[in-house]
C-alpha positions in Angstrom: 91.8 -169.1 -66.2 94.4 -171.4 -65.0 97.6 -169.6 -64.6 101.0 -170.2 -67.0 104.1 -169.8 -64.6 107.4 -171.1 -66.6 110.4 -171.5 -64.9 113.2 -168.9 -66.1 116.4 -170.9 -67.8 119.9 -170.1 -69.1 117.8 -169.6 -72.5 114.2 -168.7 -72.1 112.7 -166.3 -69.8 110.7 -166.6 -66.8 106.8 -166.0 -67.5 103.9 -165.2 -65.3 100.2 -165.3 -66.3 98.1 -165.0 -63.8 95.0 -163.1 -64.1 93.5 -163.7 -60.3 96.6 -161.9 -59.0 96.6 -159.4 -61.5 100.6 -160.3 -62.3 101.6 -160.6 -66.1 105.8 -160.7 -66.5 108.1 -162.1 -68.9 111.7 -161.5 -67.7 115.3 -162.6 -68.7 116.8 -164.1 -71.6 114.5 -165.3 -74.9 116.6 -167.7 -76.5 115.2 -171.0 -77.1 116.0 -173.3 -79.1 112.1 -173.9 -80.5 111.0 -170.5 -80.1 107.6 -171.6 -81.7 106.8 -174.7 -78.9 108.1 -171.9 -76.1 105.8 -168.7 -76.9 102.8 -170.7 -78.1 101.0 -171.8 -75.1 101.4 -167.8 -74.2 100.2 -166.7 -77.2 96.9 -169.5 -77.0 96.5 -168.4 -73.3 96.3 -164.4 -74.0 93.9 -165.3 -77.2 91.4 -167.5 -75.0 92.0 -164.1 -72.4 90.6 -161.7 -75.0 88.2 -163.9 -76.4 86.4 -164.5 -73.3 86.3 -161.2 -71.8 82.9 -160.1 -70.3 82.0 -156.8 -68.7 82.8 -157.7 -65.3 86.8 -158.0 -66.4 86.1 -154.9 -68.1 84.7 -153.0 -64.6 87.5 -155.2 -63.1 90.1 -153.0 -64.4 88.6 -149.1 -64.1 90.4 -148.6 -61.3 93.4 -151.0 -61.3 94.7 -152.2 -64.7 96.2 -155.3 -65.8 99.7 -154.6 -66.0 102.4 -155.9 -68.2 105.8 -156.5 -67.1 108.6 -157.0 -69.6 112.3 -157.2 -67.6 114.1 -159.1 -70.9 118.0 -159.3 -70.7 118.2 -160.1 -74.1 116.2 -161.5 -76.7 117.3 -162.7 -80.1 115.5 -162.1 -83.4 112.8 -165.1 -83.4 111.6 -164.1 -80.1 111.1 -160.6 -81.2 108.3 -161.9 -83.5 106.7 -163.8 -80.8 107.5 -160.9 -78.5 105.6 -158.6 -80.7 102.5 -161.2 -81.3 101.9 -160.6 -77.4 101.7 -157.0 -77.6 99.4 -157.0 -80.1 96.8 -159.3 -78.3 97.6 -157.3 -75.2 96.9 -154.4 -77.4 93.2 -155.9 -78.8 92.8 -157.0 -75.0 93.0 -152.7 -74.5 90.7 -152.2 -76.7 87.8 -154.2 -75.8 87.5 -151.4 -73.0 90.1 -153.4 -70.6 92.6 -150.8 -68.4 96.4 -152.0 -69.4 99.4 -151.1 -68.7 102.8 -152.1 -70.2 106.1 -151.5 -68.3 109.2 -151.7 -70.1 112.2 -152.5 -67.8 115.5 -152.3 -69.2 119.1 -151.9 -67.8 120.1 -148.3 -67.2 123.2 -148.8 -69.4 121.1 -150.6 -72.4 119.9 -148.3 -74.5 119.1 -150.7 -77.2 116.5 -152.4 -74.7 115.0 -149.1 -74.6 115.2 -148.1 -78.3 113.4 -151.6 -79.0 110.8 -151.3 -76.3 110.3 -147.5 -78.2 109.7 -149.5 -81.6 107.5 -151.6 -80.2 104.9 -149.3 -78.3 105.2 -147.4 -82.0 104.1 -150.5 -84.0 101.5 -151.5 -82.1 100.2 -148.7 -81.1 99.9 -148.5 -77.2 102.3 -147.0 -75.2 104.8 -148.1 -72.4 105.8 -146.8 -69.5 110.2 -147.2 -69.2 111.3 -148.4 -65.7 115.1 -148.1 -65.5 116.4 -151.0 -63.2 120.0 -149.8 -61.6 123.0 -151.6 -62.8 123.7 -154.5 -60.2 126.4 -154.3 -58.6 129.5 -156.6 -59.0 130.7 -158.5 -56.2 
């Protein structure tokens, strides 16, 4: 499948799919201003994923899943429903038999990120491994 990579901007995040190298991230701020045109070509390109999955992606991933990488800053409230559309095709993509793995990244001193990332592996059912990423320092 032909890889999405999406620049990162002041108001949408950057986004790797890119199944060849096994690397899967969203990361930064999910703002934008059409949230629909910015989360739609992610949403199509996971859906062909899970729809075209034969048994050698499946013995692909015993040994070495697909992982998930989710480093968001912030994300507003439109997002989030986009946001929780991908888990749950990443969630049927688990369940055809395919290994997965979702890391949740999150600030050390956002505990919001982390309650939200707990809400999410709750409502759709797969859970997350929580990767603290130390507070940068200021200059």
């Amino acid at each position: 499948m032909t890889p999405i990579v999406i620049a990162e901007t002041t108001a949408t995040p950057k986004v790797i799919l890119d199944y060849t190298n096994n690397k899967f991230e969203i990361e930064g701020c999910s703002r934008p201003e059409d949230v629909r045109d910015f989360y739609l070509p992610i949403i199509n390109w996971l859906d062909l994923f899970k729809n075209n999955i034969s048994e050698e992606h499946i013995n692909a991933h015993k040994e070495d899943p697909m992982v998930f990488n989710f480093k968001f800053d912030y994300f507003n409230s439109s997002s989030a429903k986009f946001i929780l559309d991908i888990l749950v095709l990443i969630n049927q993509i688990h369940t055809t038999g395919i290994n997965t793995k979702i890391n949740w990244h999150y600030d050390e001193n956002d505990e919001d990120m982390h309650e939200v990332g707990e809400e999410l592996s709750e409502v759709v059912d797969l859970p997350f491994e929580y990767v603290i990423v130390p507070k940068k320092a200021q200059i």
